[in-house]
Every structure is written in C-alpha cells, then in structure tokens.
C-alpha positions as CSV (number, residue, x, y, z in Angstrom):
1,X,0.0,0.0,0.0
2,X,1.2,3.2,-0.9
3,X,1.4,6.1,1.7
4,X,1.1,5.9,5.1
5,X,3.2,2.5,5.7
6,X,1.4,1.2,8.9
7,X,-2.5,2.0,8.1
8,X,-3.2,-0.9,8.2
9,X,-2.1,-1.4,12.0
10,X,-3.8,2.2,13.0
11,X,-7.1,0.4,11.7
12,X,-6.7,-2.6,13.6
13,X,-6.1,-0.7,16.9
14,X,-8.1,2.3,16.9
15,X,-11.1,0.0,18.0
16,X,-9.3,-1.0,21.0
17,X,-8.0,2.2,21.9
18,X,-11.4,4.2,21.6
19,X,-13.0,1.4,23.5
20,X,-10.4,1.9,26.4
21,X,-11.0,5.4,26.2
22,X,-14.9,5.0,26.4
23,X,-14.2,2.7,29.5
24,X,-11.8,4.8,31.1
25,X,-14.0,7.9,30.4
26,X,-17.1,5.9,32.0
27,X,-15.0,4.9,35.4
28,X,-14.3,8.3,35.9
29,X,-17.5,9.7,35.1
30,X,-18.8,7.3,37.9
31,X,-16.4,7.8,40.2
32,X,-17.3,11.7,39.9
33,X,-21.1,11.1,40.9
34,X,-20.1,8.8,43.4
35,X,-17.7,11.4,45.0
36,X,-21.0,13.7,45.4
37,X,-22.8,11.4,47.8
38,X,-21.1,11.9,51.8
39,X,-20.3,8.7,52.9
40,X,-20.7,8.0,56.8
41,X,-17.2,6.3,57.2
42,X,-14.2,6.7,55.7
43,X,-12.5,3.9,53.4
44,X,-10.1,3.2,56.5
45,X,-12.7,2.7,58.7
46,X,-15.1,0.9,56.5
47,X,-11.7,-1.5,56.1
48,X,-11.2,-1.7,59.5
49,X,-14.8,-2.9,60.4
50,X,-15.0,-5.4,57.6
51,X,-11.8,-7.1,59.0
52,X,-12.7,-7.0,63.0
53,X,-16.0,-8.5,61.7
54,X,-13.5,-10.9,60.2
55,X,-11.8,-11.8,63.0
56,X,-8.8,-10.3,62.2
57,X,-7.8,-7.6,64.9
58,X,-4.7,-7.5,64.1
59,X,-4.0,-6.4,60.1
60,X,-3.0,-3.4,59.9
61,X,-4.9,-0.6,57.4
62,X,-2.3,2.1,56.0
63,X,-4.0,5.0,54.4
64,X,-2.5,6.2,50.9
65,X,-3.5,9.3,49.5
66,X,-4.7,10.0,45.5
67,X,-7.7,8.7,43.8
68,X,-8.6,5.9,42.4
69,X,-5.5,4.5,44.2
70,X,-4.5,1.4,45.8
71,X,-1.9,0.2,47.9
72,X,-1.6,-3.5,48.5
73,X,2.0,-4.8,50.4
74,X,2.3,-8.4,51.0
C-alpha cells in the first residue's frame, strides 16, 4: 500500500484504543457522581470494620492518599 506505511495497524487498533477510552471515560465519570454522595465512614474505617467482623484484629490498614489508588503490600 502506498502512503502511510502502517494504516493498516492504525485500523486494527483504533477499536481498541477508543474502547479503552470509552471505558476509562465511563469509570471516571462514575467515580465523579459517586464522589457527590457523603459517605458515613471513611475507606479506612469501612476497612477496619470489615476485617474486625472478620476476625482479624490484628492487620493493619495504611491509608494512601490519590484517587482511584491502591496500595496492597504483601
């Protein structure tokens, strides 16, 4: 094919690179409305409870800031 040499490969990705962007745009969009409703605990303490009704007392729960993060250390 004559002109731009890698067409071909631009057409065979663009469908998976809009539909990451449509999902990445949707995530955030939810995460936006979902930032609007006050929540009665924080994620640490919501943590917290679902372990002690667990049973375990004694796993610790580090709080890292951003959003949308996560922090897992083994």
């Amino acid at each position: 094919m004559i002109g731009f040499p890698n067409l071909e490969l631009l057409l065979f990705i663009s469908p998976a690179l809009l539909l990451g962007m449509w999902a990445q745009w949707r995530v955030k969009s939810a995460y936006s409305r979902g930032m609007q409703v006050p929540a009665g605990l924080s994620g640490a303490a919501a943590a917290r409870y679902v372990l002690d009704q667990a049973g375990l007392h004694d796993v610790a729960i580090e709080e890292t800031p951003g959003q949308l993060s996560d922090h897992y250390d083994p």
